[in-house]
N, C-alpha and C positions, 0 to 999 in steps of 0.2 A: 686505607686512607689514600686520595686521590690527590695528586695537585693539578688539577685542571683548572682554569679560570674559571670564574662563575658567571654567569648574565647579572647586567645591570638591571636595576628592578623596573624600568619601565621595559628592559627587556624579555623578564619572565612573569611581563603581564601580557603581551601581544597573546593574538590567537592560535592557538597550537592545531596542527594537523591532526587525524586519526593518530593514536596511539602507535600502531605499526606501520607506520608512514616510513620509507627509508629514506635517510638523508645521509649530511655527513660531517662530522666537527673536528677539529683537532683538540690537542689536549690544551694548547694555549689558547685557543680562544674564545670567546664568550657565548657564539652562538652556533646553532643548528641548521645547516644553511641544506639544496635541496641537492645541490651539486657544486662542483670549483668552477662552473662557469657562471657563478652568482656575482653580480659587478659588486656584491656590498663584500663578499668572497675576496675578489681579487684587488678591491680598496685596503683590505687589511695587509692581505700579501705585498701591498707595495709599499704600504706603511711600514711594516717590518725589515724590508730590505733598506730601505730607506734609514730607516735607524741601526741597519746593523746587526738585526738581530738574526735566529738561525731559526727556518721556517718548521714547526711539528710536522711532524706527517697525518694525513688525513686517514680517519676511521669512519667506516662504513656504521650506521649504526639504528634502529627506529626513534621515531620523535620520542618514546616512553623512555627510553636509554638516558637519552641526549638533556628528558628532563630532570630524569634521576638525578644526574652529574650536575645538576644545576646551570645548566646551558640556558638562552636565551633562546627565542626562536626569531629566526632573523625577517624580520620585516619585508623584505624584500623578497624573498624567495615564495612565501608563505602569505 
């Protein structure tokens, strides 16, 4: 069992990348982004500090991975 955050459902409607497309998620957050210099990326990261919270560490991973996990695929990168 995972605790990873899940994508919002207009989330894990956007268009996904090939299957082995490599990107990168953390465990907290909701999407699959292409790299940490995604500005919708570093909007969460600031959000986070911002409220105090302590930033997951990023995992390397394929869009098939990231959808498994029930990730979003972030809009912006993608």
């Amino acid at each position: 069992m995972t605790d990873d955050a899940q994508g919002w459902g207009y989330q894990l409607e956007q268009p996904w990348p090939p299957p082995e497309t490599m990107g990168m998620i953390t465990r907290k957050g909701r999407n699959f982004h292409r790299d940490e210099n995604c500005s919708g990326y570093q909007q969460g990261v600031r959000n986070s500090i911002k409220r105090g919270h302590k930033l997951s560490p990023q995992e390397t991973v394929t869009a098939q991975q990231a959808k498994h996990r029930g990730k979003g695929c972030c809009s912006v990168c993608w």
